[in-house]
N, C-alpha and C positions, 0 to 999 in steps of 0.2 A: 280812359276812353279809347276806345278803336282810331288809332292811324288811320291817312286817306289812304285806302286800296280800291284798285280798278273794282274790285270784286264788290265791294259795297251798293247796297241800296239803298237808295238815296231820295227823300221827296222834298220841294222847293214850293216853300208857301211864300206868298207874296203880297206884301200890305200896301195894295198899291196905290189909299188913302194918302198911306205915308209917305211913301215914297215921290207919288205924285206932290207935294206940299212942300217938302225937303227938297226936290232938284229944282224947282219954281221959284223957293224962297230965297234959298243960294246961285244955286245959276239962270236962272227963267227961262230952261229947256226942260224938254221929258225924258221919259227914262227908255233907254235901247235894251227892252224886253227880253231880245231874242238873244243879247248879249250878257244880259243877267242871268239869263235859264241855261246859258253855256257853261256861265264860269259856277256858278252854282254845282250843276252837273260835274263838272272836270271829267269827262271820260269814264263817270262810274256809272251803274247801271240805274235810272231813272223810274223812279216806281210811280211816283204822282209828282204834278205839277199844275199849283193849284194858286188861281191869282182870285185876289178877294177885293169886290170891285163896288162902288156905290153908281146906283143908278140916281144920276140928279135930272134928266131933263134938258140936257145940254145937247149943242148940234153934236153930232161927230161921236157920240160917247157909241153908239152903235158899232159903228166901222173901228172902233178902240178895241169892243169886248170879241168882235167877228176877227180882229190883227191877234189879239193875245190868244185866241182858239187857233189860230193858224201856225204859230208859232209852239204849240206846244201847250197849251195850258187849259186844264179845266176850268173857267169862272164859275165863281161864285157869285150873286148878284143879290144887293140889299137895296133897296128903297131908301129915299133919305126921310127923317122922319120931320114933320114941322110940328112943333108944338104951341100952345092957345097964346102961348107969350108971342111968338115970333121966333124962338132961337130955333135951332136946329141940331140932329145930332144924326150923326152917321160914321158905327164901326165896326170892327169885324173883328176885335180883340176874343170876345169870349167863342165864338165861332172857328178861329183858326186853332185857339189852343186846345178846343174837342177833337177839332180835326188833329192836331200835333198827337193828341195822347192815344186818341184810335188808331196813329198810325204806328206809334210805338212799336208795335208790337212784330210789324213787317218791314220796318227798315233798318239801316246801322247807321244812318245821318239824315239829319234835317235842316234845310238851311232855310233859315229865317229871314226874310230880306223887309227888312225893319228896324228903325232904330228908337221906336216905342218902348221908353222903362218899361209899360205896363208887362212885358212879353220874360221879363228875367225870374220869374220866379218859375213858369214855364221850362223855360231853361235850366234851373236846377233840378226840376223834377224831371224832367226829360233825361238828363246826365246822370242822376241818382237810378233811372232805369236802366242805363246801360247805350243811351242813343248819344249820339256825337252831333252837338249843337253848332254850326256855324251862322255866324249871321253876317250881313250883306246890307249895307248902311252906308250914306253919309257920313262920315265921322262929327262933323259942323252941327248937326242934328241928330246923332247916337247919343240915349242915355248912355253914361257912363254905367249906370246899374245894369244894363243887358251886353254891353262889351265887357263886361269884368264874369259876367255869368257863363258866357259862353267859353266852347271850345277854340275856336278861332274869333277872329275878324277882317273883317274884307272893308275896306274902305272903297267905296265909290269913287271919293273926288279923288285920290290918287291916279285915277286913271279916265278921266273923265270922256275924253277920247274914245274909250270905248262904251261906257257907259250913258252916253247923254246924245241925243238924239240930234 
């Protein structure tokens, strides 16, 4: 796999499902966006940045998806779905990995900032193409099957301070 070089480009998807659930569950703070989209980026050349977002009906989720456009980031927006039982289900797994494999083709990394198993086979096929996988996670809440897939790991709570809002 490609070494970090400034010269790389680089797109940053973001499961902010996840990631929203994981700093909440562990720390009961949110996640500092603009400081995720930095260390993601590292100084290389930024192709897309793209946060995958559920619209539930909550105050504030507006002034949320207008801070993460501000910040840098294309949303994506899914509707949460309620079904006749009562449960509910809202995600953006098969959705980010279209978008991971469409981008294939125009970057030399992609960091994943999720620590969703479902995302590690992704990950193989992404790196079997030649794309440099890092991912951006919780370690408390990282499948061990998508930190073992990837090229890197970025551990959040090491550094919480920057990360946590």
């Amino acid at each position: 796999m490609p070494p970090l070089q400034p010269a790389q480009r680089v797109a940053v998807l973001a499961d902010s499902q996840n990631l929203y659930h994981s700093a909440q569950s562990v720390y009961s703070q949110n996640i500092d966006y603009a400081a995720l989209l930095d260390k993601g980026v590292q100084d290389r050349e930024l192709t897309r940045a793209i946060a995958y977002v559920i619209r539930a009906q909550s105050e504030d989720e507006d002034r949320f998806f207008d801070a993460l456009r501000d910040i840098g980031f294309e949303t994506k927006i899914k509707a949460i779905k309620t079904f006749g039982d009562g449960s509910k289900k809202a995600d953006w797994d098969v959705g980010m990995s279209l978008d991971a494999v469409s981008l294939a083709d125009h970057i030399d990394t992609i960091v994943l900032c999720t620590g969703d198993g479902d995302f590690s086979r992704l990950c193989r096929h992404l790196r079997h193409e030649g794309v440099r996988v890092e991912v951006m996670a919780f370690e408390e809440s990282a499948a061990t099957e998508l930190v073992d897939a990837a090229d890197s790991f970025v551990d959040l709570s090491e550094r919480t301070e920057t990360f946590l809002l």
